[in-house]
C-alpha positions in Angstrom: 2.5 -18.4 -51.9 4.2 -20.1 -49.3 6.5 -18.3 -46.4 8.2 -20.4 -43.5 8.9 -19.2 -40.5 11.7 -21.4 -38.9 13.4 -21.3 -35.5 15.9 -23.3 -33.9 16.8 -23.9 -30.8 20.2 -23.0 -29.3 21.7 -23.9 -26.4 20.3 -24.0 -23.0 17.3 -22.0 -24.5 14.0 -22.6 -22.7 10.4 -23.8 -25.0 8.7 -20.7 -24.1 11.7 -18.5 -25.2 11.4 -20.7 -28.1 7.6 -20.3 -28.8 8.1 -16.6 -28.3 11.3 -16.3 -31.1 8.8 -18.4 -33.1 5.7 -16.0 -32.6 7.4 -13.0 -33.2 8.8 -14.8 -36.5 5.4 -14.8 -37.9 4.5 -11.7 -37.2 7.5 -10.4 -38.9 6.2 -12.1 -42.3 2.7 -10.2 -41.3 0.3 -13.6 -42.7 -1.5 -13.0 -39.8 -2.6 -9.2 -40.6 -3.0 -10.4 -43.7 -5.5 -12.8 -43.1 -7.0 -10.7 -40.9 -7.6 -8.2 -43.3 -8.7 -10.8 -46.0 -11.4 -12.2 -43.6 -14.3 -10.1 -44.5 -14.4 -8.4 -47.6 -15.3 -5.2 -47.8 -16.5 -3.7 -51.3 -15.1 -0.1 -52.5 -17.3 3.3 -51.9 -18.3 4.2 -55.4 -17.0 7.9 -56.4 -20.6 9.5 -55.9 -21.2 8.2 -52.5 -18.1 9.1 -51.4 -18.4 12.7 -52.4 -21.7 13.1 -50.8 -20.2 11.8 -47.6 -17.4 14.4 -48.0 -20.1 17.1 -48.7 -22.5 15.9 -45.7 -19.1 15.8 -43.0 -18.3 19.6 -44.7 -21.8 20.9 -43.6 -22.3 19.0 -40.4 -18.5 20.7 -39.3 -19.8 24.2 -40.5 -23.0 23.8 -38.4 -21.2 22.4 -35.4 -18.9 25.8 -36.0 -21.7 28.2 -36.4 -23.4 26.5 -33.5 -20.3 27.3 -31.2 -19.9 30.8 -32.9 -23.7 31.8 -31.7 -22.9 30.3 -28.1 -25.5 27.8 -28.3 -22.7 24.5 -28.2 -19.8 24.3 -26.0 -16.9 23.7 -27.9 -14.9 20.1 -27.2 -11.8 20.7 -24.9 -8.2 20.6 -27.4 -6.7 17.7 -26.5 -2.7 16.9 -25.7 -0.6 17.8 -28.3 -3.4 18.5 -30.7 -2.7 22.1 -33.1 -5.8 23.5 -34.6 -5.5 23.6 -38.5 -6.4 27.5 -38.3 -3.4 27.4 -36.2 -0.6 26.1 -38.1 1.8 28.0 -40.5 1.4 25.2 -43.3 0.1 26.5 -46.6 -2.2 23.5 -46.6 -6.2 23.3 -47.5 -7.9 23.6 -44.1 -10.4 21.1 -44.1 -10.7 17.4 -45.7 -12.8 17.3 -49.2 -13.5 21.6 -48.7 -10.9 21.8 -51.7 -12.2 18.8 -53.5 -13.8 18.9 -57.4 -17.1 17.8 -57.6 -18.4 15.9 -60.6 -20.1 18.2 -62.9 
């Protein structure tokens, strides 16, 4: 696979201006996130260890919400232009992984 990224220079146009067009070229064509991404690979979560992370986040944010309930934790100050999930209108499942299947 090969991309080019090829500027030109017009007119009284300086190197640097240049150099910049040239940069923002490539990163238009996005090989450098690209290669970024490729540097280190990073092998898929099988299905099982991803549900018992799911399942141990769902009990450590229960916990952390009974711990607040009984007065014993101070809850984190809401931050700017952050909406609860118990406070939005949406009909959507409140929590990440509470409504999802486990393997039987």
């Amino acid at each position: 696979m090969s991309i080019n990224a090829e500027v030109t220079k017009s007119g009284n146009e300086s190197s640097l201006s240049v150099i910049r067009k040239f940069s923002r070229r490539v990163q238009g064509t996005g090989l450098v996130k690209g290669a970024r991404k490729r540097r280190y690979y990073e092998r898929n979560a099988s299905k099982t260890v991803q549900k018992k992370r799911a399942l141990k986040l769902i009990k450590r944010r229960a916990d952390y919400r009974q711990l607040v309930k009984e007065g014993k934790v101070v809850e984190a100050p809401v931050r700017r232009g952050y909406v609860p999930r118990e406070q939005k209108t949406d009909s959507v499942p409140s929590r990440f992984g509470e409504s999802t299947p486990i393997a039987r």
